[in-house]
N, C-alpha and C positions, 0 to 999 in steps of 0.2 A: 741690866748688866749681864752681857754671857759668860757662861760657863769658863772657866781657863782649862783648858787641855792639857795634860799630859806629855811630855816631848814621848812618842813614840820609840826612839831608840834609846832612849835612856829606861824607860820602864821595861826594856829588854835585856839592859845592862847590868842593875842596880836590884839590890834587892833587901827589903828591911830584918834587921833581928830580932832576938825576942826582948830586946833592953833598948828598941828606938833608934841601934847604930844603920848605917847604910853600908854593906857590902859589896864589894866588888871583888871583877877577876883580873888576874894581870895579863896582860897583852905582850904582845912576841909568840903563843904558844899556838897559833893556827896554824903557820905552813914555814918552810926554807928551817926544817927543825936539823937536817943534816949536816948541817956546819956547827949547831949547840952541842956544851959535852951533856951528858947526862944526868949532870948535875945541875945543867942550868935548867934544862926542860923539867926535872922530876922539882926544884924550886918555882916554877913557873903555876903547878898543877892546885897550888893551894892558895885558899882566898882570901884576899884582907879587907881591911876596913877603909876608905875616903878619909884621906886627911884632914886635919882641921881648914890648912889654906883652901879646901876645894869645898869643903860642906856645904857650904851657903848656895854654893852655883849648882850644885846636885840636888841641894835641898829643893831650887828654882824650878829648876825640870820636871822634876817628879813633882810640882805644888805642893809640895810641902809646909810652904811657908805663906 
């Protein structure tokens, strides 16, 4: 049986806490920031958690599970 790998971009994405949750960043905040007000980019800069609907499929990626 081999090894299962990693998805690559997602172990790039994703990152684990110290209580086993999965972290992520929010997206919109790389480029075309000149039409966001200030308050959407300075919202954009903080990172949250993978919802429950999506955990399983992140859990996949990263083998997790």
């Amino acid at each position: 049986m081999p090894k299962i790998k990693t998805n690559s971009g997602s172990k790039k994405r994703f990152a684990l806490t110290g209580t086993g949750k999965i972290k992520r960043k929010h997206a919109f905040h790389s480029h075309i920031l000149t039409k966001k007000t200030k308050k959407q980019k300075r919202n954009l800069v903080h990172s949250g958690l993978v919802a429950n609907a999506n955990l399983d499929q992140v859990k996949e990626l990263l083998c997790m599970k």
